[in-house]
C-alpha positions as CSV (number, residue, x, y, z in Angstrom):
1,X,14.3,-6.8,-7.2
2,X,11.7,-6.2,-9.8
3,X,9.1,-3.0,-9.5
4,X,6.0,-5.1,-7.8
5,X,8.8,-6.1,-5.1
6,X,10.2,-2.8,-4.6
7,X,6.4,-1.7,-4.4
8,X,5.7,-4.3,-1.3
9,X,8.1,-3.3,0.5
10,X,8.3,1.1,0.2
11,X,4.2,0.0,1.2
12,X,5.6,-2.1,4.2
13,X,7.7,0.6,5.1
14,X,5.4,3.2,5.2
15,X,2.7,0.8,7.1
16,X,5.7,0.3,9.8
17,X,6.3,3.8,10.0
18,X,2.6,4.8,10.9
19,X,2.7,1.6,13.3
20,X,-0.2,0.2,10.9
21,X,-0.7,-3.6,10.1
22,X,-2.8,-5.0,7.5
23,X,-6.1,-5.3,9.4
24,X,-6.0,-1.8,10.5
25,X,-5.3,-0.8,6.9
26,X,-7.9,-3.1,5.7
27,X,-10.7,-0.7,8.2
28,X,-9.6,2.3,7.5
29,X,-10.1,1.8,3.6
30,X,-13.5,0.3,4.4
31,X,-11.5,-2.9,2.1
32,X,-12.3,-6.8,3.4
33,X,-9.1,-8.3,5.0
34,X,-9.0,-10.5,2.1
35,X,-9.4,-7.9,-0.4
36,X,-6.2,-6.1,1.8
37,X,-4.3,-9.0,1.5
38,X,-4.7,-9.0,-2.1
39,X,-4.2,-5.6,-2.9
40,X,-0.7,-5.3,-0.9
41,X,0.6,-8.4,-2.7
42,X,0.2,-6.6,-6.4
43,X,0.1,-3.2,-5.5
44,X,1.2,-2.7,-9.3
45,X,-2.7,-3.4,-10.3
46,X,-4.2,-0.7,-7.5
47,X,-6.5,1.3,-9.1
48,X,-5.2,5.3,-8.9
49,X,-8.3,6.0,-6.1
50,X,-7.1,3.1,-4.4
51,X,-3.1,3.7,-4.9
52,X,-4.0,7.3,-4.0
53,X,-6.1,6.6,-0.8
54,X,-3.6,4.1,0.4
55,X,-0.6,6.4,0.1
56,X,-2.9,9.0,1.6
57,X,-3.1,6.5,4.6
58,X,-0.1,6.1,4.7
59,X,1.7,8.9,4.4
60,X,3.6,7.6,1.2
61,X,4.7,10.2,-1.3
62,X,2.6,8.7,-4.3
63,X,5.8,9.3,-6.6
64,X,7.6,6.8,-3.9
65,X,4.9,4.0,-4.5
66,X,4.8,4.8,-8.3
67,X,8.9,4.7,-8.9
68,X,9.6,3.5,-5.6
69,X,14.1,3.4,-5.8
């Protein structure tokens, strides 16, 4: 499993955690659905604001989404 995987899914994990899906996300970060859909496909090309304020979402340890095993 390469990093962008292993990325996807610590995200997923977190998202199921907090009981979030994608739409929800999508509101919350004031991002389109599209944009959302995007975004959580390559979360290796997240901006750090973005990265930050999605972990912050989250509640993902921003070390876990930057070296997530």
């Amino acid at each position: 499993m390469n990093s962008r995987m292993m990325r996807r899914q610590v995200i997923r994990i977190a998202m199921s955690v907090k009981e979030m899906n994608k739409m929800q996300v999508a509101k919350a970060l004031d991002w389109s659905y599209p944009t959302t859909l995007k975004k959580l496909e390559n979360p290796s090309k997240l901006t750090v604001t973005d990265a930050e304020r999605l972990c912050d979402l989250i509640d993902l340890d921003i070390v876990k989404f930057i070296n997530p095993f």
